[in-house]
C-alpha positions in Angstrom: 0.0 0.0 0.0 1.7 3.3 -0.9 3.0 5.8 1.7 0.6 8.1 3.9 -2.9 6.1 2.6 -3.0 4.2 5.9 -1.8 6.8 8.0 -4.4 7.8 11.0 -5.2 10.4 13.6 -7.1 9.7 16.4 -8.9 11.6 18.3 -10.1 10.9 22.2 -13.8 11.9 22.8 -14.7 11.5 26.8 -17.3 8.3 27.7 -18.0 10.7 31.1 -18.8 14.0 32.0 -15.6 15.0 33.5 -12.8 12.3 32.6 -10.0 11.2 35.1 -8.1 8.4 33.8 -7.7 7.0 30.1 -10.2 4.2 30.0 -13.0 7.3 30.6 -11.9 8.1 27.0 -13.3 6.9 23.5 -10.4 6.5 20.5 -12.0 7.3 17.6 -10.1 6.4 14.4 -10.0 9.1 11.2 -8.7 7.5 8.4 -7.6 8.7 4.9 -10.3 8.9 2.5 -8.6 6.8 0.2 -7.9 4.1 1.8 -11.2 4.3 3.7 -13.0 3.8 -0.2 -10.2 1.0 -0.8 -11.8 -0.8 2.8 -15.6 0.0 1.9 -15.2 -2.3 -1.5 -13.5 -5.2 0.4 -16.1 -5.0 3.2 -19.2 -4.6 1.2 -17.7 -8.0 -0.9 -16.9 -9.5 2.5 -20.2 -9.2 4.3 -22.3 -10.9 1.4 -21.0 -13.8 2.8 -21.0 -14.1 6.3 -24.5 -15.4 6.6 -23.1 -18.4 5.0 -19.8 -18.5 7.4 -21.0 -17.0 10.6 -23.4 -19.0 13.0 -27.0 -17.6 13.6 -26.0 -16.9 17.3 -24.1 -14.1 15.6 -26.4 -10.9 15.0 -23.6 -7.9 14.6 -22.9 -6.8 10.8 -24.1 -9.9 9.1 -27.2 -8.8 6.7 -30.7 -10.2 7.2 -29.9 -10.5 11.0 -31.1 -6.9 13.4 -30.2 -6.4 17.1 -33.5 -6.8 18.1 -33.2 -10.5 17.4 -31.0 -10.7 20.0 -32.9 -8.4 22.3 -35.9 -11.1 21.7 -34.3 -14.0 22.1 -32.4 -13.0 25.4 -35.6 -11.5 27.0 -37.2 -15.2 26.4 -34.5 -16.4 28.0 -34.4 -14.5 30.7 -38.2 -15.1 31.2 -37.7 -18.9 31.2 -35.1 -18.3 34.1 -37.2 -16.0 36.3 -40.4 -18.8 36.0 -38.5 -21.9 36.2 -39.2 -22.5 40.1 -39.1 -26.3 40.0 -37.2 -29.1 39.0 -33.1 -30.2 39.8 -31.7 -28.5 37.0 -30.5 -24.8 37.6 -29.7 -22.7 34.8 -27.4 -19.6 34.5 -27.7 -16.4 31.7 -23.9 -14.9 31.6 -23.2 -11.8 30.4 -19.7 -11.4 29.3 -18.2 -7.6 29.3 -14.8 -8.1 26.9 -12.2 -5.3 27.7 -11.2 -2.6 24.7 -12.2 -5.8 22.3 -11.1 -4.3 18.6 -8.0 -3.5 20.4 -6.9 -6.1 21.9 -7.4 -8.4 18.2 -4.1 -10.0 17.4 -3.4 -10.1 13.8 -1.9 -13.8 13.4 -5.2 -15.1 15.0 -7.3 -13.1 12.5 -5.0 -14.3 9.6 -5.4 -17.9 11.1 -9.1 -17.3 11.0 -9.2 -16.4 7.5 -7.4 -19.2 6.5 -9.6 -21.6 9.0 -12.9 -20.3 7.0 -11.5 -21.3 3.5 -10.8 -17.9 2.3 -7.8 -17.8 -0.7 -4.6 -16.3 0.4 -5.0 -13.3 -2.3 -7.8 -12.3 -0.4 -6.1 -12.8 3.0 -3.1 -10.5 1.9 -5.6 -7.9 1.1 -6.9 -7.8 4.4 -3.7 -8.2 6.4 -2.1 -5.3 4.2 -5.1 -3.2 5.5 -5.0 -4.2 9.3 -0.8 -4.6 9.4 -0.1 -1.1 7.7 -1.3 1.2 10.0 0.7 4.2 11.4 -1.2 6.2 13.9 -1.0 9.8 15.3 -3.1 10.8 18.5 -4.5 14.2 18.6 -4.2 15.5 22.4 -4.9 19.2 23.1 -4.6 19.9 19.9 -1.0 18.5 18.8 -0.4 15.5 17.5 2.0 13.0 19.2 5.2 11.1 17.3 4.1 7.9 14.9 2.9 5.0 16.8 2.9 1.9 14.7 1.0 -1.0 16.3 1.7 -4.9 16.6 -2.3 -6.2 17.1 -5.6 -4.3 17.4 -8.7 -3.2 14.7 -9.3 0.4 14.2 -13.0 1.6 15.2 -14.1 4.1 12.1 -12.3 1.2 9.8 -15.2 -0.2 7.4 -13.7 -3.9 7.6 -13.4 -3.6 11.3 -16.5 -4.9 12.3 -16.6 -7.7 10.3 -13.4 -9.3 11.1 -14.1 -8.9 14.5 -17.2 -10.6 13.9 -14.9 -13.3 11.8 -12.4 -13.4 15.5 -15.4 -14.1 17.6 -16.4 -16.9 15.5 -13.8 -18.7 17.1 -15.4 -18.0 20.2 -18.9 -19.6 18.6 -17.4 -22.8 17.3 -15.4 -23.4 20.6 -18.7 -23.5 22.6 -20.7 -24.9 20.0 -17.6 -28.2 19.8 -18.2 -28.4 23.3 -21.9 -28.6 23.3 -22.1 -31.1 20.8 -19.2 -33.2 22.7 -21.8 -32.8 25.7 -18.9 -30.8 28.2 -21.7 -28.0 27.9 -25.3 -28.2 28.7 -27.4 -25.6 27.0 -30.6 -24.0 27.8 -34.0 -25.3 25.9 -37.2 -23.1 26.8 -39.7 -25.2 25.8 -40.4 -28.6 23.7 -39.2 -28.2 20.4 -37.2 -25.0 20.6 -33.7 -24.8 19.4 -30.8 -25.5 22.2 -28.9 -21.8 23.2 -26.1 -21.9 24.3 -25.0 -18.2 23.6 -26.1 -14.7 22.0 -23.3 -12.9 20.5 -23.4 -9.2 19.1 -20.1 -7.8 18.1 -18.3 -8.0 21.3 -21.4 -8.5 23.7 -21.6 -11.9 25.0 -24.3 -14.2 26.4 -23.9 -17.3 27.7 -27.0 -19.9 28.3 -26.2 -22.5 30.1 -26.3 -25.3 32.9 -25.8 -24.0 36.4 -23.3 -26.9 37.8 -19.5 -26.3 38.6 -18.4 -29.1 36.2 -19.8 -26.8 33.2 -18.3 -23.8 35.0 -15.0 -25.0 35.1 -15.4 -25.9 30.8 -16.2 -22.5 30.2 -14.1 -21.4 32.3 -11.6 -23.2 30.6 -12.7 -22.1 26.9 -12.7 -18.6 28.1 -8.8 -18.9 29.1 -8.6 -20.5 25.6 -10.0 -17.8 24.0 -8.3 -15.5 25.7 -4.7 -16.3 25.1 -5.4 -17.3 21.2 -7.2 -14.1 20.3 -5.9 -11.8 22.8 -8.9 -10.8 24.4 -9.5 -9.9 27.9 -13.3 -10.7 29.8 -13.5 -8.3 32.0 -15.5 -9.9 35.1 -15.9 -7.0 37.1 -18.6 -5.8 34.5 -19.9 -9.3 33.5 -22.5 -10.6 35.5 -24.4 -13.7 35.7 -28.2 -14.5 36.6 -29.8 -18.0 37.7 -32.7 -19.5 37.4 -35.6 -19.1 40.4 -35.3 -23.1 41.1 -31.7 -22.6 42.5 -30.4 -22.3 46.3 -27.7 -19.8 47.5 -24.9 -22.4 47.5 -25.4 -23.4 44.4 -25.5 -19.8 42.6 -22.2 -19.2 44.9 -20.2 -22.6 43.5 -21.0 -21.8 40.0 -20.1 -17.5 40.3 -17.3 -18.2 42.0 -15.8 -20.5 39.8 -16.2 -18.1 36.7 -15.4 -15.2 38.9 -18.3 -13.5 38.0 -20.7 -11.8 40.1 -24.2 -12.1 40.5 -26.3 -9.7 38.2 -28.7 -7.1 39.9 -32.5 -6.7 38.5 -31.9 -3.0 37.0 -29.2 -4.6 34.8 -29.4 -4.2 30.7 -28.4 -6.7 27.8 -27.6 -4.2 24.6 -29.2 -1.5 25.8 -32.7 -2.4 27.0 -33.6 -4.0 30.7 -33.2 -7.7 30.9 -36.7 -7.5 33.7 -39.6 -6.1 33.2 -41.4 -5.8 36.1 -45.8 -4.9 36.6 -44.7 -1.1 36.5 -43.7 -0.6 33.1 -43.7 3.0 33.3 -41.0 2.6 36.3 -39.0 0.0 33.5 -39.0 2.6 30.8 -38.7 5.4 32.8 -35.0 6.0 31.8 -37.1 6.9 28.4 -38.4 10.0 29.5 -34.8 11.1 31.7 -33.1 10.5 27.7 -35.9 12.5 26.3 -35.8 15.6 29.3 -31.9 15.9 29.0 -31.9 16.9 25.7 -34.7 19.2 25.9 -32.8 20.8 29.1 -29.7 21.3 26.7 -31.4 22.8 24.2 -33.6 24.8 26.3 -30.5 27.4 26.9 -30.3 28.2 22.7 -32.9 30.5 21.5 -33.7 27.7 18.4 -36.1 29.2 15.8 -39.4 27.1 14.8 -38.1 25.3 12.6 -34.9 24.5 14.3 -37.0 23.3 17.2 -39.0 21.2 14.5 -36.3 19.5 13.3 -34.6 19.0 16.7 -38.1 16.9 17.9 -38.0 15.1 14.7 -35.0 13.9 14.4 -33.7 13.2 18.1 -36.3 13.2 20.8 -39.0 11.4 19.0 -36.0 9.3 17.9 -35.0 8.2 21.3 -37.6 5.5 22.1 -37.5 3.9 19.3 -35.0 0.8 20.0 -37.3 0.3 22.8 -40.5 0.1 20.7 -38.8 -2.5 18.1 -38.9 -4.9 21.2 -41.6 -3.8 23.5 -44.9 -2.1 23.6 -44.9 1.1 25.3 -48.1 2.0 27.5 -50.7 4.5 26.0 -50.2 7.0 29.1 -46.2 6.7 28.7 -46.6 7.8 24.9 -48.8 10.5 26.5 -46.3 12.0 28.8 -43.6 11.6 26.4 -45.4 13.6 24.1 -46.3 16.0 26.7 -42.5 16.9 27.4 -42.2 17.2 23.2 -44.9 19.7 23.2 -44.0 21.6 26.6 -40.8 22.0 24.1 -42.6 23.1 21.4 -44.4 25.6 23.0 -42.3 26.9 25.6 -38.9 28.6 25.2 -37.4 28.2 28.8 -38.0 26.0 31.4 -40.4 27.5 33.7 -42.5 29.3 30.3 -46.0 28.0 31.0 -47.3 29.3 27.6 -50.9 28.1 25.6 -50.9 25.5 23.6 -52.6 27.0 20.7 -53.0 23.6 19.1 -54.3 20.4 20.3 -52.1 17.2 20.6 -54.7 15.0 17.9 -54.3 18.2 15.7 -50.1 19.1 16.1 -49.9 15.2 15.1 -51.5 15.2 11.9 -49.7 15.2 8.3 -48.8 19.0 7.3 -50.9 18.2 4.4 -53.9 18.4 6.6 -52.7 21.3 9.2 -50.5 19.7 11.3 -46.9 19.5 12.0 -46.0 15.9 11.5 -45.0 15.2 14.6 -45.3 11.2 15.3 -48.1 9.6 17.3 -45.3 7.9 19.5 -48.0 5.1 20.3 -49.5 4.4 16.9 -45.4 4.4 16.1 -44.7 1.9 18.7 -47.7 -0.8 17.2 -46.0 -0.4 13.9 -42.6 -0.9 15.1 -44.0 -4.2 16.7 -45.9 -5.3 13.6 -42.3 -5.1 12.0 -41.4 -7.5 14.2 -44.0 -9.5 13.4 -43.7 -9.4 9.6 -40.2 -10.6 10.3 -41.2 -13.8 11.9 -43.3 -14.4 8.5 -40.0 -13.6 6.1 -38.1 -15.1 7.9 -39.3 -18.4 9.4 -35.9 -20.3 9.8 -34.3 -18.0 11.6 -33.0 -18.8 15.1 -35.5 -16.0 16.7 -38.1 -17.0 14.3 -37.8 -21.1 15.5 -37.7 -20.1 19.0 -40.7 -18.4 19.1 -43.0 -20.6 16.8 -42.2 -23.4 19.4 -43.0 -22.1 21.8 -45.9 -19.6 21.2 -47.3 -21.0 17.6 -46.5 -24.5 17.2 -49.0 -25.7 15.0 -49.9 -22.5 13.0 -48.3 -19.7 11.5 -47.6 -16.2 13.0 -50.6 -14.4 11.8 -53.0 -17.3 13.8 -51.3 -17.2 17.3 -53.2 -16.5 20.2 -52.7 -15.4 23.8 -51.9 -18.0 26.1 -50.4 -18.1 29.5 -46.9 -17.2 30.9 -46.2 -15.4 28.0 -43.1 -13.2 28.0 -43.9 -9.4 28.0 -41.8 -8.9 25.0 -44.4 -11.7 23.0 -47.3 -10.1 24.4 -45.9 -6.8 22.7 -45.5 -8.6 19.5 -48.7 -9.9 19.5 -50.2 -6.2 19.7 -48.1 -5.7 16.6 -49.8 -8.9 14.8 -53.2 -7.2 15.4 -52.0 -4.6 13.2 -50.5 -7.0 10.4 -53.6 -9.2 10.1 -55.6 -6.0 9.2 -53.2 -5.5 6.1 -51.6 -8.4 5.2 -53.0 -10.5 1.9 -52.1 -13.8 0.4 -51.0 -14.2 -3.3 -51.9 -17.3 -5.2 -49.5 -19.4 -6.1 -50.3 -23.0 -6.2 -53.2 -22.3 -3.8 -51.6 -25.2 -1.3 -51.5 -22.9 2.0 -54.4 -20.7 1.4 -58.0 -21.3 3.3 -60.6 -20.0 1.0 -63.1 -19.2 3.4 -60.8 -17.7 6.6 -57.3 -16.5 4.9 -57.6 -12.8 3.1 -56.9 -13.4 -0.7 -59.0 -11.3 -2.5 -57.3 -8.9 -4.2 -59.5 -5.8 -2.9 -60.1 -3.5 0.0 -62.6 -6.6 1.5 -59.8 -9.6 1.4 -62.2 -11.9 2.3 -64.4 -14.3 0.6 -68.1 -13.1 0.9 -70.1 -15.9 -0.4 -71.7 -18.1 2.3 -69.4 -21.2 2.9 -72.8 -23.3 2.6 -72.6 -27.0 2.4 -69.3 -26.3 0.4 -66.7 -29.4 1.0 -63.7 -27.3 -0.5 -61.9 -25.5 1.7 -58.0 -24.6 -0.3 -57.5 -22.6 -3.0 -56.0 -25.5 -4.7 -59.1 -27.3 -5.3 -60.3 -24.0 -7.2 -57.9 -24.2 -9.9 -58.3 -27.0 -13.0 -54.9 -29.6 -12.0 -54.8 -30.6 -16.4 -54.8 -26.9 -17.6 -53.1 -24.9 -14.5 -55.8 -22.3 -14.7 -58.8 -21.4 -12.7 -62.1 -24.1 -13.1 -63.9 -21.2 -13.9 -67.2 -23.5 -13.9 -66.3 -24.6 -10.5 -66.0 -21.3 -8.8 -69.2 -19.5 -10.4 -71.2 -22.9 -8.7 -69.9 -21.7 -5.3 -69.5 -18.1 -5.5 -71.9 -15.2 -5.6 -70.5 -13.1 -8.7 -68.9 -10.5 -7.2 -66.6 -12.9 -5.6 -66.1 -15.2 -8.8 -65.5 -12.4 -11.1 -62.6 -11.1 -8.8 -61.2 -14.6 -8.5 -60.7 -15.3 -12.3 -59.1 -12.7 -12.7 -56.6 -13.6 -10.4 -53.2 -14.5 -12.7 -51.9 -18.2 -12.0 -48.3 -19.2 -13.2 -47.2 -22.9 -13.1 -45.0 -23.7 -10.2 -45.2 -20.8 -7.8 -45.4 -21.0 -4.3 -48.5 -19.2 -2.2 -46.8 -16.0 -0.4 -47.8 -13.1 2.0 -47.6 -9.5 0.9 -48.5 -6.2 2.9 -51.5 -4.9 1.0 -51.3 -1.2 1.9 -47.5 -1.1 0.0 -47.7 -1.1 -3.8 -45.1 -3.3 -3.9 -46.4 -5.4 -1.4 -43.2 -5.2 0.8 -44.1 -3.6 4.6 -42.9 -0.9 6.0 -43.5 0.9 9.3 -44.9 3.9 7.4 -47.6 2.3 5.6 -48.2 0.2 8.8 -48.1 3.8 10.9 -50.5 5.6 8.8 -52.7 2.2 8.9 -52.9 2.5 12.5 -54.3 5.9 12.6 -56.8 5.3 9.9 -58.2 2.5 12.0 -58.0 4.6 15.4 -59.7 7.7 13.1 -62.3 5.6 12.0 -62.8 4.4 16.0 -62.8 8.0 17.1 -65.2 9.0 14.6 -68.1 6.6 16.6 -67.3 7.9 19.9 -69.4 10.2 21.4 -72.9 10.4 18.8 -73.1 7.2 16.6 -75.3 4.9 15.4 -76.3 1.4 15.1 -77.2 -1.3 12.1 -78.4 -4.7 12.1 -79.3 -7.3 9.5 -81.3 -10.3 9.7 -80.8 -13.3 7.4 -81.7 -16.5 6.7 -79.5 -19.3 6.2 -79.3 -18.9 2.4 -78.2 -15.4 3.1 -81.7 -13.8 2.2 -82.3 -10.8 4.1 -85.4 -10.9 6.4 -85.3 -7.3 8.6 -83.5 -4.5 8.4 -82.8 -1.9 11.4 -80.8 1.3 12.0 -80.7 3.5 15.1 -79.2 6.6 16.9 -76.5 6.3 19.6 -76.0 9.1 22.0 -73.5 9.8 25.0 -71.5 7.0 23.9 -68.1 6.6 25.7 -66.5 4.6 23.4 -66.3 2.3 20.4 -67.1 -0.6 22.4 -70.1 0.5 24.4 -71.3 1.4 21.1 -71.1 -2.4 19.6 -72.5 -3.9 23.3 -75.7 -1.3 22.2 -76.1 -2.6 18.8 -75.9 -6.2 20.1 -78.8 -5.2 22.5 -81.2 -3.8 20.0 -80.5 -6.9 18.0 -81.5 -9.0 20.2 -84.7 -7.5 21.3 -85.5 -7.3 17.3 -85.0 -10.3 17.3 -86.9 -11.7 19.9 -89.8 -9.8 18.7 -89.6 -11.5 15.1 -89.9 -15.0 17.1 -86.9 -15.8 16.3 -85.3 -19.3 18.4 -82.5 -20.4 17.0 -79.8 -17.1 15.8 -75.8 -16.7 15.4 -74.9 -13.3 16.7 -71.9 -12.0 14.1 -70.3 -8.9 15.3 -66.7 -7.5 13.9 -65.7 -6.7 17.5 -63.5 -9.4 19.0 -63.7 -7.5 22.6 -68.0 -8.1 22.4 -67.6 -12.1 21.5 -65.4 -11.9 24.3 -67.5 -10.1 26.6 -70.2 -12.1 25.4 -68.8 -15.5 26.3 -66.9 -14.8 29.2 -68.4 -16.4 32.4 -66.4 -14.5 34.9 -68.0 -11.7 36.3 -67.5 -8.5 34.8 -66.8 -5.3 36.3 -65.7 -3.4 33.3 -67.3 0.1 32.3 -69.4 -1.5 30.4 -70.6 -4.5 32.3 -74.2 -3.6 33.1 -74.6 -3.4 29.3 -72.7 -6.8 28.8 -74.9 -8.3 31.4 -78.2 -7.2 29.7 -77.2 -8.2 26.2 -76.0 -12.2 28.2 -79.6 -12.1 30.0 -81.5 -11.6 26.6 -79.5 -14.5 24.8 -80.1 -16.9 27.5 -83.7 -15.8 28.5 -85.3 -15.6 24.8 -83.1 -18.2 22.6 -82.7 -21.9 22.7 -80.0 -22.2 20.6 -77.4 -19.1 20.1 -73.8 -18.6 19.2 -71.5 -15.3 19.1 -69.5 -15.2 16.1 -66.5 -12.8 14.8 -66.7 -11.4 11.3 -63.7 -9.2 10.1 -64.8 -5.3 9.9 -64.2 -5.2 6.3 -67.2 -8.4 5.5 -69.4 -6.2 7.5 -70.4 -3.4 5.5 -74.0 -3.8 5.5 -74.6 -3.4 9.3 -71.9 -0.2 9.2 -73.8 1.5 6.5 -77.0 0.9 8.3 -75.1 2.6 11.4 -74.2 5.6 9.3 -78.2 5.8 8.7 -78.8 5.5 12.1 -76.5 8.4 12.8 -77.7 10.4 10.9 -81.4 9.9 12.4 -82.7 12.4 15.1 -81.5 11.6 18.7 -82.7 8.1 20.4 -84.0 7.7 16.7 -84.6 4.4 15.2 -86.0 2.8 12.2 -87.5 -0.9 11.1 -87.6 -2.5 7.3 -89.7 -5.9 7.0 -89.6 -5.0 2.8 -88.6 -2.3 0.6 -84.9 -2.3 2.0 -82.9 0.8 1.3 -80.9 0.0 -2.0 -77.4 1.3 -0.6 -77.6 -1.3 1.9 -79.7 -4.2 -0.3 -75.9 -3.7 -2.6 -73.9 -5.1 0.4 -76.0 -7.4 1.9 -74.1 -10.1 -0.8 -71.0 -8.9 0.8 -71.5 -10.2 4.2 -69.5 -13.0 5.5 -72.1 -15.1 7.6 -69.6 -18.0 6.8 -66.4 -16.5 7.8 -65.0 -18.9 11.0 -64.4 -16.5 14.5 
């Protein structure tokens, strides 16, 4: 490499307020231009293959594979320890702190890596002429000190650095992972079926799952040393800690630490950057959240900042700071408020102690600027979109180590988009879970072969209403596979006029088939059908818009059909002094039900679009919630006045009739309402073949 393009100045930028000693200091490398272009084009050829090279334990710099996978994975782990009371097995999370790690590489163990992991010697000479040329110069009070070439270490602000550290801590990887598989180390398994862990790297964090007993203590003790002395790093085990599972006595969490030399952990500690428990406060959890958020409003409180400069300031950095924590877990409505509250007391305010109006309200400030607002981000409809990324992860990307952990233990027998609350869930699944809400409500499946697809449940109509809207009937066929003609590859157009109405067929054959393609999921709201957390965002608030818009005055629709889907009454309503959304679906349910009772009627299925009313509905517990006397009246008049009933869930978007016989019924005068035995209104008579009576809960 010629003279001067390796040469590089670092500069010392302070870890601490006030810095005493060295190690309070952060070297940051500045490297020639040159050579830094010469290092982007071997680490942007380098890094399309370490998916293939690196172990899926590995999440730093290898594409396809985020943080947060880590984050997940760890937090399941760490809930498995915290519940597992019983049994003779102890188990033991350790998080390993390694000391000035890039620094500490030495250079014949990274060649010796190379060469271990089959890469040609060109290619290593290439690298080792980048790492082993170095000359640096340290900037200190602004002079630089005398050439100091260096025998071992990476350079942080190098483009290659991370990825051969990431190459180095293989080693690491495939030590442990020789000693599980010679059975000197007993992993960690959370539940039946899931994947073994044994450890979690990210660049040079490190956590280790494994048995709690002092013979696999002193074998990773022993690969530590190991590593240690080949690679040149150093654990440092006055930050590493360790935690145990809840099953385990005093002496035996005392054998195993003190054999590692490690300390126990304490229950405020972090693993990259987000808390390890999550206790029933979660505003206490997340509260150093809002500390992040009021420090940087305090510093720039003392600059006069313009508008716009405050504009960009919330943009950019305060509504910025929360959201690592809202990848992994859901953030409670009235902590998004009161973040949002310091953002605006911001906004408004120029000092501190300014107590000045806010001459806009927080719905309106939040809104597009397109429609009068000012952009800022709804930091809770943010957070269920950040979740539903999660979520959309698990579905691209089923054979990853996150994704297998998770299906094994929350969705074993379905896919993603089908799981279900169940007990001892970990908080960070339960977070998830509000995110899959979001996705079912905009997700759509493409036809391939028609193998995976349920015709009458899965959304595959390409249209607003994804869902089938012919009654299921006595219908035997249940894939979309049995639609399609197996000798010509096409649709058996015959076929699917017999059991659809023609709204449904006409959409269907139109459809485009191809010979040997597979069914997929795409995100309908995206053109491209890729998701993204801003189509997922704006689908939020369109959803909580519409919801708003029925709080307060509303009104309420009901249709009554026979079993061949023939309509036989008709009713809309007014609604007034609602208090929200649900109250206003318990009400319909009532007035339904009395209609119904007065048409004689002994045998009905209730449908409703609201999964909290089913619930309501056939929950035997007492309820106390603010709507339980209506709950109670609406559970006295199914059991009092019908021999044979059933509560049903429709999706929203099959339920158009009854909503646009509730937009009648809002419009009527106050405590209005209005019956049709014939002559139904012809709005409504158009999307009474749109229902989906047949649609499964």
């Amino acid at each position: 490499m010629p003279v001067g393009w390796n040469d590089t100045n670092i500069v010392l930028i302070p870890k601490v307020k006030s810095p005493s000693v060295l190690k309070e200091l952060r070297p940051s490398s500045l490297c020639n231009v040159v050579y830094k272009i010469i290092s982007k084009v071997l680490a942007n050829r380098l890094k399309s293959i370490l998916p293939e090279i690196i172990l899926d334990t590995q999440s730093a710099f290898v594409p396809g594979r985020l943080i947060t996978d880590n984050v997940l994975i760890a937090y399941e782990a760490t809930h498995f320890l915290q519940n597992k009371r019983n049994g003779k097995d102890g188990y033991a999370a350790i998080k390993l702190d390694m000391s000035k790690a890039y620094d500490r590489v030495e250079w014949p163990f990274l060649l010796h890596m190379l060469r271990r992991l089959g890469f040609d010697e060109k290619w290593n000479r290439l690298i080792m002429n980048c790492v082993t040329t170095v000359n640096y110069k340290i900037k200190v009070n602004g002079d630089y000190t005398e050439v100091i070439k260096p025998d071992r270490g990476l350079r942080q602000g190098d483009p290659l650095s991370p990825y051969l550290f990431v190459i180095c801590a293989e080693a690491f990887s495939a030590a442990i992972q020789a000693a599980e598989g010679s059975k000197r180390l007993c992993g960690l398994r959370i539940c039946r079926g899931a994947p073994i862990l044994t450890h979690l790297f990210f660049a040079d964090d490190s956590l280790l799952l494994l048995k709690a007993t002092e013979s696999v203590a002193n074998e990773m003790k022993q690969i530590i040393l190991d590593y240690e002395r080949c690679s040149g790093q150093i654990v440092n085990r006055d930050k590493s800690v360790v935690m145990f599972s809840s099953n385990m006595d005093e002496e035996e969490k005392k054998v195993f630490s003190h054999t590692l030399g490690i300390n126990c952990i304490a229950h405020n500690d972090r693993y990259l950057g987000l808390p390890v428990f999550i206790g029933r406060s979660k505003a206490k959890t997340f509260e150093y959240l809002k500390e992040k958020i009021w420090r940087c409003i305090q510093g720039w409180k003392e600059k006069f900042l313009s508008k716009a400069g405050k504009e960009i300031l919330i943009k950019a950095v305060a509504q910025a700071i929360p959201t690592y924590a809202m990848s992994c877990f859901y953030l409670t409505k009235s902590l998004c408020d009161e973040l949002t509250s310091m953002i605006l007391r911001f906004w408004w305010a120029q000092h501190d102690n300014d107590k000045k109006i806010h001459w806009l309200g927080k719905d309106k400030i939040m809104k597009p600027k397109s429609q009068g607002g000012l952009g800022f981000r709804d930091l809770h409809s943010f957070n269920i979109a950040m979740l539903a990324r999660q979520g959309w992860r698990l579905i691209q990307n089923p054979d990853s180590l996150c994704s297998r952990l998770l299906k094994a233990k929350y969705f074993p027998n379905c896919n993603v988009l089908d799981a279900q609350s169940r007990k001892q869930m970990s908080y960070s699944w339960r977070s998830i879970l509000k995110g899959i809400q979001l996705l079912r409500k905009g997700v759509i499946w493409r036809v391939g072969n028609g193998e995976h697809i349920n015709i009458w449940s899965d959304p595959w109509l390409p249209r607003d209403m994804r869902f089938v809207t012919t009654r299921r009937g006595a219908s035997l066929i249940t894939r979309v596979c049995e639609l399609i003609d197996p000798t010509t590859g096409q649709w058996d157009i015959e076929l699917i006029q017999q059991i659809f109405n023609e709204n449904d067929a006409k959409i269907i054959t139109r459809i485009p088939l191809r010979e040997g393609q597979e069914d997929f999921i795409a995100w309908q709201p995206d053109t491209k059908g890729i998701f993204s957390v801003k189509s997922a965002y704006k689908l939020h608030e369109k959803i909580l818009n519409e919801l708003q818009g029925q709080i307060g005055e509303g009104g309420w629709g009901v249709v009554a059909r026979d079993t061949d889907g023939c309509p036989l009454m008709m009713a809309a309503g007014n609604l007034q002094n609602l208090h929200n959304a649900n109250q206003a679906e318990a009400l319909a349910c009532i007035q339904a039900l009395k209609l119904a009772n007065d048409m004689g009627m002994g045998h009905i299925i209730v449908e409703t679009d609201a999964q909290a009313l089913k619930a309501a509905l056939l929950d035997e517990t007492q309820d106390r919630s603010v709507n339980a006397v209506i709950i109670r009246e609406a559970k006295f008049l199914l059991a009092m006045n019908f021999n044979v009933h059933q509560v049903m869930y429709c999706p929203r978007e099959c339920n158009r009739a009854a909503h646009e016989l509730a937009k009648i019924g809002a419009s009527l005068g106050p405590r209005s309402q209005f019956v049709w035995l014939e002559g139904f209104p012809d709005v409504v008579c158009n999307l009474v073949a749109s229902d989906s009576a047949g649609l499964p809960a």
